[in-house]
C-alpha positions as CSV (number, residue, x, y, z in Angstrom):
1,X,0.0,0.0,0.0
2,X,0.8,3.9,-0.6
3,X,0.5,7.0,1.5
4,X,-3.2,7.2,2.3
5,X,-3.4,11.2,1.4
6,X,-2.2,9.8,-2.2
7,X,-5.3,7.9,-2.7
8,X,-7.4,11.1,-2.7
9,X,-7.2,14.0,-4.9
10,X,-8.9,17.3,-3.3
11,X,-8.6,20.1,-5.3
12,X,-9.4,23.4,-4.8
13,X,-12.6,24.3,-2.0
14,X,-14.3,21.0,-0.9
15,X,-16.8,19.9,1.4
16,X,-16.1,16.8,2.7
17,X,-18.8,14.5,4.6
18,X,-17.8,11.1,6.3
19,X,-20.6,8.5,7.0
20,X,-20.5,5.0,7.7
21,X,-18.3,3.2,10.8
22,X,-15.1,2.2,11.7
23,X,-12.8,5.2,11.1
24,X,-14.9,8.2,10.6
25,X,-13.1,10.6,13.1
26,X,-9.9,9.4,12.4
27,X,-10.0,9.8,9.1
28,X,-11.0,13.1,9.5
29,X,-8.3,14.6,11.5
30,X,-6.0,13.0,9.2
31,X,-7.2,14.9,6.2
32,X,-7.3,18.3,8.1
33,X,-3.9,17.6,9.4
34,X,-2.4,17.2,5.7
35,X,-4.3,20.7,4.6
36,X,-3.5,22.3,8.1
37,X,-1.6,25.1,5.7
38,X,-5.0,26.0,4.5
39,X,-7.8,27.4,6.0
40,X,-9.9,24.0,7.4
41,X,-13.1,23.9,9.2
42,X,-13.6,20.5,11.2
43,X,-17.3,19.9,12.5
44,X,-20.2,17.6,13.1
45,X,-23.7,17.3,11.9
46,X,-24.4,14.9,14.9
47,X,-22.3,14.5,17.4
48,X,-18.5,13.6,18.4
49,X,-16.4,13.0,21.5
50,X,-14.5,16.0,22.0
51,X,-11.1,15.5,21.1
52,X,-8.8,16.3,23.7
53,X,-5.5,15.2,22.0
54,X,-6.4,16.5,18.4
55,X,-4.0,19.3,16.8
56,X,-6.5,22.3,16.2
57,X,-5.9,25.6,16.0
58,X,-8.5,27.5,17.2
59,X,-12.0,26.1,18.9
60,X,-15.7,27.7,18.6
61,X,-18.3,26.4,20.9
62,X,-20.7,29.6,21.7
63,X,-20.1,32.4,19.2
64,X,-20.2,31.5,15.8
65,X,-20.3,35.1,14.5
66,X,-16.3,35.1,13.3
67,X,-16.3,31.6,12.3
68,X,-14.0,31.1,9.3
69,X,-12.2,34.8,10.1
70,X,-8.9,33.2,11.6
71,X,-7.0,32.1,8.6
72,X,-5.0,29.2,7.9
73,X,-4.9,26.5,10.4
74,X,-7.5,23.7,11.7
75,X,-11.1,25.5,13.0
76,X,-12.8,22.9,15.4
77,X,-16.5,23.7,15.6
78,X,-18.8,22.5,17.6
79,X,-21.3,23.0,21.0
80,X,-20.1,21.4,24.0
81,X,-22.7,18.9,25.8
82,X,-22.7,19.0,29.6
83,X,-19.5,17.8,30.9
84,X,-18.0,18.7,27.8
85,X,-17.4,15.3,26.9
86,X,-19.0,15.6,23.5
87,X,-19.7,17.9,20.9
88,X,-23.0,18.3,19.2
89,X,-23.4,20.3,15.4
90,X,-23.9,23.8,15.0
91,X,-27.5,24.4,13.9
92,X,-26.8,23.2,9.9
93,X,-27.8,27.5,8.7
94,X,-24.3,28.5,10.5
95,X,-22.3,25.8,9.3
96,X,-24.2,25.9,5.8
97,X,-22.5,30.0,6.0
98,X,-19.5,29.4,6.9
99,X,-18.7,27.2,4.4
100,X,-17.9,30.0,2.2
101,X,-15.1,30.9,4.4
102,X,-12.9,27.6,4.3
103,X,-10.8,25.7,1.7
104,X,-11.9,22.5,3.0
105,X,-14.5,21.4,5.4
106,X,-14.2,18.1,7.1
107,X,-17.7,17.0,8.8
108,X,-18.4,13.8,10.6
109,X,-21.8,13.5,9.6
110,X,-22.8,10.0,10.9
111,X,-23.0,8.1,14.3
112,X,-22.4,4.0,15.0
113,X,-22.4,4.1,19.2
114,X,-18.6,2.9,18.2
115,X,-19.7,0.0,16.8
116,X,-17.9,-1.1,13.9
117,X,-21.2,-1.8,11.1
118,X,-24.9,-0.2,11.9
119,X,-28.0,0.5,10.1
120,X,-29.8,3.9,9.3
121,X,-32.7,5.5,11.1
122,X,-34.7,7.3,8.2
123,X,-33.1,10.7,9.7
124,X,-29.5,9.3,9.3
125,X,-26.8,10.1,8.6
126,X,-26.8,14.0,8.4
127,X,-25.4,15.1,4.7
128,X,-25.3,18.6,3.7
129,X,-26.4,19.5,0.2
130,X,-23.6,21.4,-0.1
131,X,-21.0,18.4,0.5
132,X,-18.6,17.7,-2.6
133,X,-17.5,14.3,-2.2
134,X,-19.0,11.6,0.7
135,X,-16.4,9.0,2.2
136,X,-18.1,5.9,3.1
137,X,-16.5,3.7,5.7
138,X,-16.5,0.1,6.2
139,X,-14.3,-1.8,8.6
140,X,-13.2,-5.5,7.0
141,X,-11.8,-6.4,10.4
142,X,-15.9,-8.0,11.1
143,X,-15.7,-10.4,8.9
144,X,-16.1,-13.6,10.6
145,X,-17.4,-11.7,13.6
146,X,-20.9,-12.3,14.7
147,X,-23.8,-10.2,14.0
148,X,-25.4,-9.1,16.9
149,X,-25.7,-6.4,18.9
150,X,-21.9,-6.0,20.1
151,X,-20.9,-5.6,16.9
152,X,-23.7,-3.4,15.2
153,X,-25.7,-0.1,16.1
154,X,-29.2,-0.3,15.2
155,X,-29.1,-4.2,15.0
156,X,-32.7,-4.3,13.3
157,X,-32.6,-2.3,10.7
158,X,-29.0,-3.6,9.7
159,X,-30.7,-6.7,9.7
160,X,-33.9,-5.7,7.4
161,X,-31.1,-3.9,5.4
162,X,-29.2,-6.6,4.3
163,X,-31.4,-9.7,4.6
164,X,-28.9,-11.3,7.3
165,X,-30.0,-13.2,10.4
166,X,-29.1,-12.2,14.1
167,X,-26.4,-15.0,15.3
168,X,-25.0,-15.2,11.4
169,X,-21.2,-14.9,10.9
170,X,-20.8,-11.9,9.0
171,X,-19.1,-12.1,5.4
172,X,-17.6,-10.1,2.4
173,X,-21.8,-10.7,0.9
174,X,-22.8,-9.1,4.3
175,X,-20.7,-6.3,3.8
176,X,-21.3,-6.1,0.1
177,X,-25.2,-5.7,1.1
178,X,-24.9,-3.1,3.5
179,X,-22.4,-1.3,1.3
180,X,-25.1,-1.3,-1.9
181,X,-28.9,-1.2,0.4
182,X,-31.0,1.2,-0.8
183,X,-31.6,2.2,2.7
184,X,-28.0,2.0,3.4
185,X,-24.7,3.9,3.4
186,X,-25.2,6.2,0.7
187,X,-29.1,6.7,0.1
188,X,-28.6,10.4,1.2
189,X,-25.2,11.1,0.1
190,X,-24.0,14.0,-2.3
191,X,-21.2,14.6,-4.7
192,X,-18.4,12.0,-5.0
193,X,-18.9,9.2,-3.3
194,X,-15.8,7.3,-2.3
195,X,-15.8,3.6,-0.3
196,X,-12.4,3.7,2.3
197,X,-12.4,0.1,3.5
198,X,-10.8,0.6,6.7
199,X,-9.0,-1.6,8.9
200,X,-6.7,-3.4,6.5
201,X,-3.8,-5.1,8.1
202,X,-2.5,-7.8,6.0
203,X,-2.8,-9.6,2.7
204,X,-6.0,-11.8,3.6
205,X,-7.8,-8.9,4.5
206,X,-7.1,-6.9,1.3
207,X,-8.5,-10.4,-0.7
208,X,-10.9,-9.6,1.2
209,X,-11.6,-6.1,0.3
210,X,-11.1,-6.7,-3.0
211,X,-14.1,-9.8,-2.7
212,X,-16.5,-7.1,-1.4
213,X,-15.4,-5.0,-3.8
214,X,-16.3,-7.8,-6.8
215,X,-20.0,-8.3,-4.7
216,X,-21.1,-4.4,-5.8
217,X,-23.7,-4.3,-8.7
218,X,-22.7,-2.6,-11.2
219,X,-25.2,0.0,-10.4
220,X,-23.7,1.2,-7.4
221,X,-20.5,0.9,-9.5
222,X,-21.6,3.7,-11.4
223,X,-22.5,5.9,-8.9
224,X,-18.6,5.8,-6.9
225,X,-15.9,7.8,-7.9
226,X,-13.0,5.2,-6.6
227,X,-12.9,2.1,-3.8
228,X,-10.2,2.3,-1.1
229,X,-8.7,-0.3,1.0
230,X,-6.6,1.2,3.6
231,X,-5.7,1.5,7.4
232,X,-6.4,4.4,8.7
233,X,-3.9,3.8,11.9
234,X,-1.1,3.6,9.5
235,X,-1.4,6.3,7.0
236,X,-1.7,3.6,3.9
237,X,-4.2,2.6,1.7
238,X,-4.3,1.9,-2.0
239,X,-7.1,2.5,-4.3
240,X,-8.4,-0.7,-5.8
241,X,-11.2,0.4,-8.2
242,X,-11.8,3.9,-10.0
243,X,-14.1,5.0,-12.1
């Protein structure tokens, strides 16, 4: 594998939204980190733990009325829940104005309870219109893991999703489904849309990347820009698919 930043190609002002599981904020961070020399807005449309050991530059919680006046660095966004464990999203009109202001935007706008595969509410996940390319993640680490509650958020509708059964061992075709539902990761995603499938360690697990990969109808296909399998821990990935 490559240097993960090498397997994406932002150019110019972008809006980026991350949805899915498995490596959502850290992905993030990683991508306002390479464009720290620009001016970088990082932010929620749910909610995210607040990072405490995160590089940012400068941090809005209550007055939004300068946001996107400080200039190059990273701008963490975001109101503070009680015990300031957590941050919650702007109301979307103020981030929606702001966006004006930065070269990229970075927005975790999707929550899994830090499980590593869920299912989608009918409110879920959170997508701005004005969002220029959607990163979808995946971890391939659950294959062979066992579907249940421990292992996805909103166990149900995962389940009505993807056809599988509660107590199943989940597979590259269980990924492949939730990947490509209609009600699944991308049904309200904007721009380009580009599949990271995270948590690649060794060669096994990129066969089986690629396996989900070859599982996609041609459909959904159509509708990606590239496929990535990567690890987001250590900075690599490669892109296995492009359109």
């Amino acid at each position: 594998m490559e240097a993960l930043i090498d397997c994406f190609d932002f150019k110019g002002q972008q809006v980026v939204s991350l949805i899915g599981s498995g490596g959502k904020t850290s992905l993030m961070w990683y991508l306002a980190e390479y464009y720290r020399n620009q001016n970088v807005l990082v932010s929620t449309t749910t909610k995210i733990g607040y990072p405490v050991d995160r590089p940012y530059d400068f941090f809005y919680s209550s007055n939004f009325s300068n946001l996107g006046s400080d200039g190059q660095g990273i701008t963490l966004a975001g109101n503070l829940t009680a015990g300031g464990y957590k941050l919650s999203s702007l109301p979307l009109t103020v981030i929606e104005e702001s966006l004006p202001h930065f070269d990229k935007t970075f927005l975790e706008a999707d929550g899994s309870k830090q499980l590593p595969l869920k299912g989608w509410e009918t409110f879920e996940p959170v997508v701005l219109p004005e969002t220029t390319v959607t990163i979808g993640l995946v971890p391939i680490s659950v294959v062979g893991k066992t579907i249940d509650q421990m292992t996805v958020h909103r166990l149900a509708l995962f389940l009505r999703a993807t056809g599988a059964t509660q107590g199943e061992k989940i597979k590259e075709e269980t990924l492949a489904e939730i990947i490509a539902s209609p009600t699944g990761l991308w049904e309200k995603s904007h721009g380009q849309r580009i599949l990271c499938i995270n948590q690649v360690e060794t060669l096994e697990q990129l066969r089986q990347a690629k396996k989900v990969l070859s599982l996609l109808p041609k459909m959904l296909l159509k509708r990606l820009s590239k496929v990535i399998a990567c690890n987001i821990q250590t900075k690599e990935g490669v892109v296995i698919w492009e359109k």
